[in-house]
BAPA-168046 format. One record per residue (C-alpha): x, y, z; residue number from 1. Coordinates in Angstrom, 3 decimals, always signed. Example, Ala and Ser with C-alpha at 12.3 -4.5 7.8 and 13.67 -1.06 7.14 Angstrom:
NODE         px         py         pz    nr
NODE    +12.300     -4.500     +7.800     1
NODE    +13.670     -1.060     +7.140     2
This chain:
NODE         px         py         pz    nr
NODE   -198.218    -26.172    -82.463     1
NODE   -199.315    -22.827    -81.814     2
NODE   -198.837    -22.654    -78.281     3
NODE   -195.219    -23.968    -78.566     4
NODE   -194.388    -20.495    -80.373     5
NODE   -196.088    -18.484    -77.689     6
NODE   -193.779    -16.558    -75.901     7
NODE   -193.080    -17.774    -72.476     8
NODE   -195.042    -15.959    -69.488     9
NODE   -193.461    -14.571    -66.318    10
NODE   -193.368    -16.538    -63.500    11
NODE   -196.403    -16.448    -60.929    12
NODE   -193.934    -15.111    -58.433    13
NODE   -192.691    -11.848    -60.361    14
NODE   -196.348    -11.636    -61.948    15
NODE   -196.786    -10.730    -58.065    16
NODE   -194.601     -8.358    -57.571    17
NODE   -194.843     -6.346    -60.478    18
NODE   -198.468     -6.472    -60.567    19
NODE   -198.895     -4.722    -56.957    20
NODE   -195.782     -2.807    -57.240    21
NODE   -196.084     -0.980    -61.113    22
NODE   -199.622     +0.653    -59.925    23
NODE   -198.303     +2.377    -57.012    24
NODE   -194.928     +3.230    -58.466    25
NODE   -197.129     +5.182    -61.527    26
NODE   -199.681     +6.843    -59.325    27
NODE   -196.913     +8.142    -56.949    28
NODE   -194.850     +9.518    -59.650    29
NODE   -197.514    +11.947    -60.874    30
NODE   -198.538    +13.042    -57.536    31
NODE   -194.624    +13.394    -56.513    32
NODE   -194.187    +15.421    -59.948    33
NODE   -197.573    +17.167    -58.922    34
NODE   -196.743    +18.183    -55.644    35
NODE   -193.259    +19.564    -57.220    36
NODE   -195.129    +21.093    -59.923    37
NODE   -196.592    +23.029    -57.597    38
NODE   -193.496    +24.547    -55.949    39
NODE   -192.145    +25.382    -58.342    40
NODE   -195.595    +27.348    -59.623    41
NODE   -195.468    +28.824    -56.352    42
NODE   -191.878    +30.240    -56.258    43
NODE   -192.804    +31.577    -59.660    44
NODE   -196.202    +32.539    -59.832    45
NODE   -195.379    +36.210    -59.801    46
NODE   -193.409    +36.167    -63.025    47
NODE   -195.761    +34.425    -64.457    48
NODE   -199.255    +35.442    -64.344    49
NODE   -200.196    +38.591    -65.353    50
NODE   -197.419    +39.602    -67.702    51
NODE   -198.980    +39.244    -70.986    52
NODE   -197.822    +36.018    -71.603    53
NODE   -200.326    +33.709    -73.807    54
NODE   -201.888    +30.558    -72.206    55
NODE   -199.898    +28.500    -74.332    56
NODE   -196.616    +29.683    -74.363    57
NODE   -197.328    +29.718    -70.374    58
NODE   -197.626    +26.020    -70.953    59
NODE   -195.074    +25.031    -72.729    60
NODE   -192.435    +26.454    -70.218    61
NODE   -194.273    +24.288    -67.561    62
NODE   -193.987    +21.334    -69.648    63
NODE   -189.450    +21.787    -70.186    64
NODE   -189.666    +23.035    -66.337    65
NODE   -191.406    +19.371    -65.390    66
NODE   -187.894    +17.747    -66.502    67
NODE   -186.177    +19.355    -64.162    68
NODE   -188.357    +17.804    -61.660    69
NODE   -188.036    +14.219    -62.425    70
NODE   -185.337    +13.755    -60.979    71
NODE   -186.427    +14.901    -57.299    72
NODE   -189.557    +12.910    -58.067    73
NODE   -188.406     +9.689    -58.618    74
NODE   -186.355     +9.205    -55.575    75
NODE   -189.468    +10.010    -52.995    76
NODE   -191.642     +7.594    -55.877    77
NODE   -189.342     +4.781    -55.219    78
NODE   -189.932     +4.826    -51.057    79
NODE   -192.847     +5.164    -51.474    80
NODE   -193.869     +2.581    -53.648    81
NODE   -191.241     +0.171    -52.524    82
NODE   -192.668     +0.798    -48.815    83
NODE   -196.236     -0.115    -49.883    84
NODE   -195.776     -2.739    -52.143    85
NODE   -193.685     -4.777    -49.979    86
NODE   -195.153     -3.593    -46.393    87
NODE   -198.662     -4.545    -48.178    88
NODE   -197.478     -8.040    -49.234    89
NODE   -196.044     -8.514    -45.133    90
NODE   -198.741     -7.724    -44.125    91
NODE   -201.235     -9.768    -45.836    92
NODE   -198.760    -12.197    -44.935    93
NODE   -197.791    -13.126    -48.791    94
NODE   -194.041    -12.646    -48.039    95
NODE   -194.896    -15.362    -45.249    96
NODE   -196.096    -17.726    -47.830    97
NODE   -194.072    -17.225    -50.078    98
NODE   -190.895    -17.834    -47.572    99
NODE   -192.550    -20.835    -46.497   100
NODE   -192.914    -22.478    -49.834   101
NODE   -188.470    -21.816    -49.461   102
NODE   -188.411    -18.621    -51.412   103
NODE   -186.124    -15.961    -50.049   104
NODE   -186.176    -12.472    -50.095   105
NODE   -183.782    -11.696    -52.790   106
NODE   -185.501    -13.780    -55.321   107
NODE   -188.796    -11.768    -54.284   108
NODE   -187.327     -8.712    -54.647   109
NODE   -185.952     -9.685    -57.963   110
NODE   -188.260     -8.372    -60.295   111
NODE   -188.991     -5.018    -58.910   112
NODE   -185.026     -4.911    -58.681   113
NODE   -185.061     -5.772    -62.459   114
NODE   -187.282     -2.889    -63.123   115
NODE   -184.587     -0.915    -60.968   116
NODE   -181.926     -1.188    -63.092   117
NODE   -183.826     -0.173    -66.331   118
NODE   -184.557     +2.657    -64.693   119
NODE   -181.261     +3.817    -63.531   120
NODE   -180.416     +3.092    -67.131   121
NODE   -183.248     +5.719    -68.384   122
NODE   -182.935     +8.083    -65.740   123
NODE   -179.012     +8.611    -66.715   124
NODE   -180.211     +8.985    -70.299   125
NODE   -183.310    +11.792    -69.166   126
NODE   -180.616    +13.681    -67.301   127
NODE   -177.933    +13.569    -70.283   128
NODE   -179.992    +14.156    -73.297   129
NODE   -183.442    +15.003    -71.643   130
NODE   -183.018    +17.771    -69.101   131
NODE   -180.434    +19.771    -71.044   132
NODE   -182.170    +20.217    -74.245   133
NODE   -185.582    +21.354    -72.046   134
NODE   -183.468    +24.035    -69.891   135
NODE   -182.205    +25.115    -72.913   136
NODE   -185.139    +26.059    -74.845   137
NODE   -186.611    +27.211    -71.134   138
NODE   -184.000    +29.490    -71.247   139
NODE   -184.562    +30.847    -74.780   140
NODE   -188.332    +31.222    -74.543   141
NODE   -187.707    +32.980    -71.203   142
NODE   -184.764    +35.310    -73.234   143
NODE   -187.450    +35.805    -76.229   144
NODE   -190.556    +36.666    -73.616   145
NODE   -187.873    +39.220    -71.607   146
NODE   -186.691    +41.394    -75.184   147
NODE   -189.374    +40.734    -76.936   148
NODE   -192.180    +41.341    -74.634   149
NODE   -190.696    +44.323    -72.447   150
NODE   -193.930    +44.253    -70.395   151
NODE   -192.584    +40.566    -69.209   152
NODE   -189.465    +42.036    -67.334   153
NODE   -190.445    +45.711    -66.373   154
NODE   -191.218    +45.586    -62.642   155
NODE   -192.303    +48.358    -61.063   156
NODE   -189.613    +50.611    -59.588   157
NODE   -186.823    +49.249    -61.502   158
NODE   -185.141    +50.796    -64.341   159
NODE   -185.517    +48.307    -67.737   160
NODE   -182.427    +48.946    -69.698   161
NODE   -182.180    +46.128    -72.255   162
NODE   -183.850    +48.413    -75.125   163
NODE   -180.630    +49.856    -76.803   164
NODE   -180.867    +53.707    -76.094   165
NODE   -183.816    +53.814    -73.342   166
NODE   -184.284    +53.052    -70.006   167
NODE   -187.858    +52.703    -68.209   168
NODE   -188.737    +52.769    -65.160   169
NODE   -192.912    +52.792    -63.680   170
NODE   -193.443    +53.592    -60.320   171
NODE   -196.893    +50.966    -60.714   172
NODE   -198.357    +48.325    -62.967   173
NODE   -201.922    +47.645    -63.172   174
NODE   -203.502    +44.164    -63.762   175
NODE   -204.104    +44.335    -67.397   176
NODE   -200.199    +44.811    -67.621   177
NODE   -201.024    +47.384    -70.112   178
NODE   -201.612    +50.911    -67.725   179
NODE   -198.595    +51.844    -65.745   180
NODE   -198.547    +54.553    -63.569   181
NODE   -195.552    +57.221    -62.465   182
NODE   -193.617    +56.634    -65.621   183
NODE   -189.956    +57.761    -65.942   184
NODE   -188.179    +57.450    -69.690   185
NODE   -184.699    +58.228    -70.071   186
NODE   -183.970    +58.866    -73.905   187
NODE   -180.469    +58.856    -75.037   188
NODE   -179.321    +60.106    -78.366   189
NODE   -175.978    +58.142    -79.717   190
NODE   -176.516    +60.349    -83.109   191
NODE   -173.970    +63.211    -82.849   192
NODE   -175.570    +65.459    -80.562   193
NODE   -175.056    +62.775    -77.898   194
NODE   -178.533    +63.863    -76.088   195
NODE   -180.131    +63.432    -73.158   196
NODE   -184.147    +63.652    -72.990   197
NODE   -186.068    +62.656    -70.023   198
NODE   -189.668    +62.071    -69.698   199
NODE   -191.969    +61.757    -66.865   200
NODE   -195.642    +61.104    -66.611   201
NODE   -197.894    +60.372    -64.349   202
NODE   -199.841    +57.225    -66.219   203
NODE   -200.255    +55.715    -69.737   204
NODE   -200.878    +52.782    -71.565   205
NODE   -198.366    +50.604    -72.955   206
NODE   -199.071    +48.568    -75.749   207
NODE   -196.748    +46.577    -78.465   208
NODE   -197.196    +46.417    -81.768   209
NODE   -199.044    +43.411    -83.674   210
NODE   -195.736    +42.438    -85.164   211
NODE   -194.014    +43.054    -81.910   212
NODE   -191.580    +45.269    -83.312   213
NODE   -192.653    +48.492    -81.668   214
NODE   -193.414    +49.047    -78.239   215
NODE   -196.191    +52.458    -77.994   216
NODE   -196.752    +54.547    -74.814   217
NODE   -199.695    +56.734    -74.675   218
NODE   -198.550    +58.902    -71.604   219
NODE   -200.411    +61.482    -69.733   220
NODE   -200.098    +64.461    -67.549   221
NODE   -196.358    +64.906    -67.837   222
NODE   -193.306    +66.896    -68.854   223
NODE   -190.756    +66.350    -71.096   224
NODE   -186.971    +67.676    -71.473   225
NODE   -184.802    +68.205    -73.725   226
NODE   -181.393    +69.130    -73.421   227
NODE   -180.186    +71.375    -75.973   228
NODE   -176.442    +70.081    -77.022   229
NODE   -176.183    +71.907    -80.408   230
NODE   -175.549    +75.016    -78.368   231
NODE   -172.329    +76.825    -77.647   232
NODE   -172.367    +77.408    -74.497   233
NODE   -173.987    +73.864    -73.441   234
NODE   -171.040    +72.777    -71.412   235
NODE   -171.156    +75.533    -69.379   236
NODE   -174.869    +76.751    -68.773   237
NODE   -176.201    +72.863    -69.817   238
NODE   -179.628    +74.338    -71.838   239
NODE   -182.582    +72.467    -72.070   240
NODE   -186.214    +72.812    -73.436   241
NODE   -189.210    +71.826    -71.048   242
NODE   -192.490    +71.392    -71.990   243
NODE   -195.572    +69.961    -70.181   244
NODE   -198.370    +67.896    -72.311   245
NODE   -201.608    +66.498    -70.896   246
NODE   -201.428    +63.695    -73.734   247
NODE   -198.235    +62.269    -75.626   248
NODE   -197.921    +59.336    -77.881   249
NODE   -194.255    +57.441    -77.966   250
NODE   -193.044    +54.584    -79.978   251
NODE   -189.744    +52.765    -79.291   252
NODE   -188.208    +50.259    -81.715   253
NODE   -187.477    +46.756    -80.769   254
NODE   -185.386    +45.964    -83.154   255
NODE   -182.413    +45.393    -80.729   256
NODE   -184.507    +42.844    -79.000   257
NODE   -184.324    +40.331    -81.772   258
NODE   -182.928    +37.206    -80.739   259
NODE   -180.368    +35.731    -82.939   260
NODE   -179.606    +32.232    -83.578   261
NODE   -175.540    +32.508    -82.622   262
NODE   -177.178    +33.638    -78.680   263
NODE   -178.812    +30.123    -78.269   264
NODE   -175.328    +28.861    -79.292   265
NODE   -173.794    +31.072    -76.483   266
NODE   -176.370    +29.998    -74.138   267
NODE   -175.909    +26.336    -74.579   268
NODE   -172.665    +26.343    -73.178   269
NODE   -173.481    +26.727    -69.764   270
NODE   -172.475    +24.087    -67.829   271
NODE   -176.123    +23.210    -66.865   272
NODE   -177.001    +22.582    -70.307   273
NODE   -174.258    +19.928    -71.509   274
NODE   -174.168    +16.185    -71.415   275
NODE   -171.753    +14.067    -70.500   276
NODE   -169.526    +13.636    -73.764   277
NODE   -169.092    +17.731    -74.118   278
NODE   -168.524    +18.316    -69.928   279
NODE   -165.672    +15.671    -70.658   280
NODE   -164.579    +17.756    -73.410   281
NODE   -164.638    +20.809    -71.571   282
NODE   -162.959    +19.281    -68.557   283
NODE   -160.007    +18.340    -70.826   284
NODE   -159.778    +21.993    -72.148   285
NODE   -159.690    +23.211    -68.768   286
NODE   -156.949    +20.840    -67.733   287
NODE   -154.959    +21.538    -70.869   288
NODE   -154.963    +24.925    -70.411   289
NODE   -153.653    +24.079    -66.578   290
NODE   -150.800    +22.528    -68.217   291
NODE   -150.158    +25.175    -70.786   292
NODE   -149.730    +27.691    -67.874   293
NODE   -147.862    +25.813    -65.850   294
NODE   -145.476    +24.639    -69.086   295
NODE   -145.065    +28.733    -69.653   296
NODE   -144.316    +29.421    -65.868   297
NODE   -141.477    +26.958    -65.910   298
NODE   -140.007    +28.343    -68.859   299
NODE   -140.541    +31.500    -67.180   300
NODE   -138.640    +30.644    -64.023   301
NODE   -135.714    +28.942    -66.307   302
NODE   -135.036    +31.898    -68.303   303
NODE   -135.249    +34.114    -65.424   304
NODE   -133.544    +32.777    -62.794   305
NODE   -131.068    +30.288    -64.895   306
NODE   -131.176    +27.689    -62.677   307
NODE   -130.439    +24.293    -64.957   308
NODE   -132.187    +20.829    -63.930   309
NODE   -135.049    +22.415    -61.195   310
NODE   -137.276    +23.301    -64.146   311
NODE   -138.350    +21.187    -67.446   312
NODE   -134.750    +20.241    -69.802   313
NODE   -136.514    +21.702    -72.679   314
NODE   -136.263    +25.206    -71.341   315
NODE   -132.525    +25.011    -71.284   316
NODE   -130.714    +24.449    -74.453   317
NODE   -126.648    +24.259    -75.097   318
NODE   -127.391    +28.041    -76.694   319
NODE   -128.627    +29.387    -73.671   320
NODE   -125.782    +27.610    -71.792   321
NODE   -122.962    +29.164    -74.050   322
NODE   -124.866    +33.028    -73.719   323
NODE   -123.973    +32.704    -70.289   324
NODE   -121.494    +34.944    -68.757   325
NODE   -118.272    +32.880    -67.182   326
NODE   -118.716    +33.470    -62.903   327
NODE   -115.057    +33.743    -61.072   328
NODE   -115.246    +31.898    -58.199   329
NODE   -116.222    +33.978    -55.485   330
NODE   -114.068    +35.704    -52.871   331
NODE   -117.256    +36.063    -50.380   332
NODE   -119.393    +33.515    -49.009   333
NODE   -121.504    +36.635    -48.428   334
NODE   -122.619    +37.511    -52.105   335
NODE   -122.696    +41.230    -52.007   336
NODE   -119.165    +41.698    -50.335   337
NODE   -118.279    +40.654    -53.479   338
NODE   -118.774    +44.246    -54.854   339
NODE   -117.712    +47.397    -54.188   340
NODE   -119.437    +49.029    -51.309   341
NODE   -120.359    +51.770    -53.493   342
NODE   -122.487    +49.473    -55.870   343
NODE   -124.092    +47.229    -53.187   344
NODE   -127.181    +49.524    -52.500   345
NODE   -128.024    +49.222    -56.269   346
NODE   -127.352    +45.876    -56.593   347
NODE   -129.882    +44.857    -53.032   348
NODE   -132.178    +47.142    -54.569   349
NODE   -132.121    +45.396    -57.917   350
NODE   -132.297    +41.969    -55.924   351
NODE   -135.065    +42.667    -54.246   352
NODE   -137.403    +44.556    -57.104   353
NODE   -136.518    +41.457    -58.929   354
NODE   -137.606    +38.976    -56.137   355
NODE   -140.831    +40.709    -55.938   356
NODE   -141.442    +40.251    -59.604   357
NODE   -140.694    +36.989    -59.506   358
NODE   -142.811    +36.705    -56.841   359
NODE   -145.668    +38.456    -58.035   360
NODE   -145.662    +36.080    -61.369   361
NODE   -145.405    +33.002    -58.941   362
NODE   -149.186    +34.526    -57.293   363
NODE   -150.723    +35.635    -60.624   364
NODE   -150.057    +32.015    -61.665   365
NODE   -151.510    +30.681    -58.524   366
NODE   -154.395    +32.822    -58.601   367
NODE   -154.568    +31.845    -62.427   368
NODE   -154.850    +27.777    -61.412   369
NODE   -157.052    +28.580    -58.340   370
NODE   -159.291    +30.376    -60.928   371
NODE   -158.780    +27.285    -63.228   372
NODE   -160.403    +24.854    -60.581   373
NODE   -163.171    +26.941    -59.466   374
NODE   -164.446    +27.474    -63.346   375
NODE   -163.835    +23.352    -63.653   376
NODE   -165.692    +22.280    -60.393   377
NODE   -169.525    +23.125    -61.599   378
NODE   -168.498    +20.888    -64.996   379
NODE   -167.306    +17.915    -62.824   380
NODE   -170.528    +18.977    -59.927   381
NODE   -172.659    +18.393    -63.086   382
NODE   -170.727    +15.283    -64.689   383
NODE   -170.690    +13.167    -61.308   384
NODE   -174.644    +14.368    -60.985   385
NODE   -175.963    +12.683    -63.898   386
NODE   -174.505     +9.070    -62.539   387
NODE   -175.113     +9.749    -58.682   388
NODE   -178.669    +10.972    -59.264   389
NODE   -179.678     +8.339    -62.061   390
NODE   -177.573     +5.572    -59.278   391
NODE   -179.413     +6.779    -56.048   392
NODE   -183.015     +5.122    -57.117   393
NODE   -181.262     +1.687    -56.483   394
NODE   -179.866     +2.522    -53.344   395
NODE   -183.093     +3.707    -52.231   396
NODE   -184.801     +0.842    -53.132   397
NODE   -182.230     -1.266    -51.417   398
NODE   -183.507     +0.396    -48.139   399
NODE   -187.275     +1.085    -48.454   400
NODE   -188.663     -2.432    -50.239   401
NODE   -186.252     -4.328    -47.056   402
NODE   -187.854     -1.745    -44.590   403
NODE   -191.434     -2.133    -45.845   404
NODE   -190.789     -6.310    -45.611   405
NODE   -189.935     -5.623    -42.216   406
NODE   -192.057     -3.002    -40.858   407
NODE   -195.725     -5.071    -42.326   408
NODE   -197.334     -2.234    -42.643   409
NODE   -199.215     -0.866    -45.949   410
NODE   -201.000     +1.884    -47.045   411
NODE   -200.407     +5.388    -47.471   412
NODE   -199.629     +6.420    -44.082   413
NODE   -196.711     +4.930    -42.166   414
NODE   -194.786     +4.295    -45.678   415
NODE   -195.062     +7.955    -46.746   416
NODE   -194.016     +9.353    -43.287   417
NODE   -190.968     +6.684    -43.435   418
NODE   -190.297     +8.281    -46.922   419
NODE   -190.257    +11.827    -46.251   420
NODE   -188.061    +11.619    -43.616   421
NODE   -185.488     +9.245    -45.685   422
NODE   -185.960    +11.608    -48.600   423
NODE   -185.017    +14.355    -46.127   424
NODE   -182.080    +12.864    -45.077   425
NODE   -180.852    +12.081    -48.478   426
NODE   -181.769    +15.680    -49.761   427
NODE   -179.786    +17.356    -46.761   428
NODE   -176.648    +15.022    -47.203   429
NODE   -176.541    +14.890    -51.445   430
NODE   -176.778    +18.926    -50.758   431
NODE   -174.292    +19.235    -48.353   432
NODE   -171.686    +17.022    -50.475   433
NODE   -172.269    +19.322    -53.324   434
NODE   -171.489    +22.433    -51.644   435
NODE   -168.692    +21.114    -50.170   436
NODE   -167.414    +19.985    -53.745   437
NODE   -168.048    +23.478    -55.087   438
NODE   -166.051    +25.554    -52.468   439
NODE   -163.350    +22.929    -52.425   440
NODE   -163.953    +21.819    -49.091   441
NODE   -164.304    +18.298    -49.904   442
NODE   -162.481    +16.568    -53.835   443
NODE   -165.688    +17.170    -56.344   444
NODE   -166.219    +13.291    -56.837   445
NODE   -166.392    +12.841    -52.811   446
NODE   -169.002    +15.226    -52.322   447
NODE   -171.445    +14.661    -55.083   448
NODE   -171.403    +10.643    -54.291   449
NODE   -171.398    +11.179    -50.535   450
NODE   -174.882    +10.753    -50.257   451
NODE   -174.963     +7.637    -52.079   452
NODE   -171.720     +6.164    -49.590   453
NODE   -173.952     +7.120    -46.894   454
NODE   -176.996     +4.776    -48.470   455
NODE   -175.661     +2.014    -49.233   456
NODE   -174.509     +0.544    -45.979   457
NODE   -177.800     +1.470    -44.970   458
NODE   -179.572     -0.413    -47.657   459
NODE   -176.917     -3.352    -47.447   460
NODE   -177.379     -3.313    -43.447   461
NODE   -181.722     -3.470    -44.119   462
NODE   -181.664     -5.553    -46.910   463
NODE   -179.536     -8.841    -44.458   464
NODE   -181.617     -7.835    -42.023   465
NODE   -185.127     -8.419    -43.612   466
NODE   -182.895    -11.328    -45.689   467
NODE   -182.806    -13.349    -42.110   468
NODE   -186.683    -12.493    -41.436   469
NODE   -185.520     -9.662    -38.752   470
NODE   -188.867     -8.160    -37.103   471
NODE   -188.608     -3.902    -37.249   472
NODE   -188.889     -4.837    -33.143   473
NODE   -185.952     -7.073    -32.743   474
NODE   -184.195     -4.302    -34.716   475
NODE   -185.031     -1.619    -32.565   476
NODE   -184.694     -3.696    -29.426   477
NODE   -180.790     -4.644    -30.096   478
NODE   -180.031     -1.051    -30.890   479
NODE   -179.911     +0.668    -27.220   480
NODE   -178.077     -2.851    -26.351   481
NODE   -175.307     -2.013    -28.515   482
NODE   -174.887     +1.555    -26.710   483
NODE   -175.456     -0.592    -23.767   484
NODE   -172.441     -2.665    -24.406   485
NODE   -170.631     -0.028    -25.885   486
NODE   -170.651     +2.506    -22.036   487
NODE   -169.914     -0.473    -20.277   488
């Protein structure tokens, strides 16, 4: 009785598949998301390490930066895998049973295409819900580590202006981020006096406060000045005070730094940061304020140039109809010989600084719309990306488990050299769609799915191919055929 309610097992067939496909697919993803780990450690090493910043906190902006990876990951996982897995099984010659027993392809490649599809399905919802939530508090700890931690952002030679009322500037940093060497301070005063102070040193410490509130310099060797604005004649002899210390202590408040809540509000409205329900949303405010200008243009042109039935009805009315002045017929075909020769230079030079008006509204409106669509194409770049990205894992699989039936060979060599240079080559072309989306080149929706128009025949083509137990040779042999055929 008991073994009637057990749940019914998979069949031997997909036990197969999964069972030699799920190992590699896990052990590639972490060395994909390793190897991208480390790129992106390498491009920012140097802002990094050495700033202060506590092992933790260090960590915890790798761990939202590793979501941003996933999705280059799992595209070079899925070769990969699929290549192995299925290049294994051909060439152990399990496909061959397994096609002599009268089972195809397709149903072989069933389950992992099952597993597919769920994760197209959770790859759509890690780059809706996932990916913008771990940019965005990426982005605040990086905002709270830059005010709050000055030592974070001051690079030597460059002036450090977000502390309200100083800017810093150290010709040198040392390794213990703390001693800086050829300091420059510019004080300014925005009490009534208005004052300028400057500071120079040649090194100090620079150390914050427990509660980070206050940043201290301990400076040394230097010279300060002063300007003296409380005296009459400052605007025309521009006074000042000098005076040269060998050791000067200097505390600056923070306070400005804080980081409010209503900034992470401001911040999560970059286009990068929104799913798909409020890019939607802002894609309809964007084309509703398209319309609204456009609606006030026409009315524009109506009132202006009274010309009934070329613009919208509702910016004529009987009212406006009656206001106008009764028009003899004219005398003229020729407009202005219609007036007096003394009023005809006025009235051409009336014509035309009106024309040029007009004219000038028509191109501010233009250059209003243009404006319009470049603002809107990153929101619709980043809309199409979340299906195109969490779609391309199928299409890839389409052409590497196919290839890796056909080419019988396993391992790690051949199959990752196969999938590097298909991952290159869908890299270059999803890249190139998406500028050409962004500068207008190509419609937005074009470009971002161009890369997966370019797969899929591809994976259609490899997939009939390996259905009809093509060798990778008889492939490659009918190719130069066809160009063959094709000169004569």
């Amino acid at each position: 009785m008991s073994s009637r309610k057990m749940r019914p097992r998979l069949p031997a067939i997909d036990r197969l598949v999964l069972g030699n496909f799920l190992g590699p697919f896990a052990v590639t993803f972490l060395l994909s998301l390793f190897l991208f780990l480390m790129q992106f450690l390498w491009k920012y090493i140097d802002e990094l390490v050495g700033k202060g910043i506590e092992t933790g906190v260090m960590l915890q902006l790798i761990f939202y930066s590793l979501a941003d990876l996933v999705p280059m990951a799992l595209p070079l996982t899925v070769m990969v895998a699929s290549l192995m897995t299925f290049g294994n099984l051909s060439e152990s010659f399990e496909l061959v049973a397994l096609k002599a027993n009268g089972i195809s392809l397709l149903r072989i490649l069933r389950p992992a295409f099952v597993v597919m599809l769920a994760l197209v399905g959770l790859n759509f919802l890690f780059l809706n819900f996932v990916i913008p939530r771990a940019n965005l508090e990426a982005k605040a700890m990086l905002m709270d580590l830059r005010k709050k931690k000055p030592a974070f952002n001051i690079s030597p030679g460059e002036f450090y202006q977000a502390i309200e009322g100083y800017s810093i500037r150290v010709g040198a940093k040392e390794a213990d981020n703390e001693t800086v060497r050829d300091v420059l301070i510019y004080e300014f005063k925005n009490d009534e006096s208005k004052r300028l102070n400057v500071l120079r040193a040649e090194w100090g410490q620079m150390k914050l406060s427990e509660d980070q509130s206050e940043l201290s310099f301990t400076l040394y060797n230097g010279v300060r000045y002063d300007e003296m604005t409380n005296q009459k004649e400052y605007r025309s002899t521009f006074p000042f005070n000098s005076m040269r210390f060998e050791k000067q202590q200097m505390t600056i408040d923070l306070s400005s730094l804080d980081v409010e809540l209503t900034d992470r509000k401001a911040m999560s409205r970059d286009y990068r940061l929104l799913n798909v329900k409020q890019l939607a949303a802002d894609l309809d405010t964007n084309r509703m304020r398209q319309a609204e200008m456009m609606a006030e243009h026409d009315q524009y042109m109506a009132r202006y140039l009274h010309i009934p039935g070329l613009y919208p009805s509702q910016a004529f009315d009987s009212s406006m109809r009656r206001q106008r002045p009764v028009v003899s017929p004219l005398r003229d075909t020729q407009m202005l010989n219609n007036y007096p020769v003394e009023e005809q230079d006025v009235i051409m030079a009336s014509a035309i600084t009106h024309a040029r008006g007009i004219k000038g509204t028509v191109d501010g409106l233009q250059t209003n719309l243009e404006y319009k669509r470049e603002t809107a194409r990153p929101y619709q770049i980043e809309w199409h990306k979340k299906f195109s990205l969490s779609l391309i894992v199928l299409l890839l699989f389409l052409i590497a488990a196919p290839l890796g039936a056909i080419i019988k060979k396993g391992g790690i060599g051949l199959p990752l050299v196969i999938s590097v240079l298909l991952f290159v080559l869908f890299y270059a072309v999803n890249l190139t769609g998406e500028k050409m989306g962004k500068e207008g080149v190509l419609p937005v929706w074009l470009g971002m799915w161009l890369s997966s128009l370019f797969l899929l025949p591809i994976g259609l083509f490899i997939t009939y191919k390996a259905n009809k137990d093509r060798s990778w040779e008889s492939i490659r042999i009918k190719l130069p055929r066809l160009r063959l055929r094709s000169k004569s």
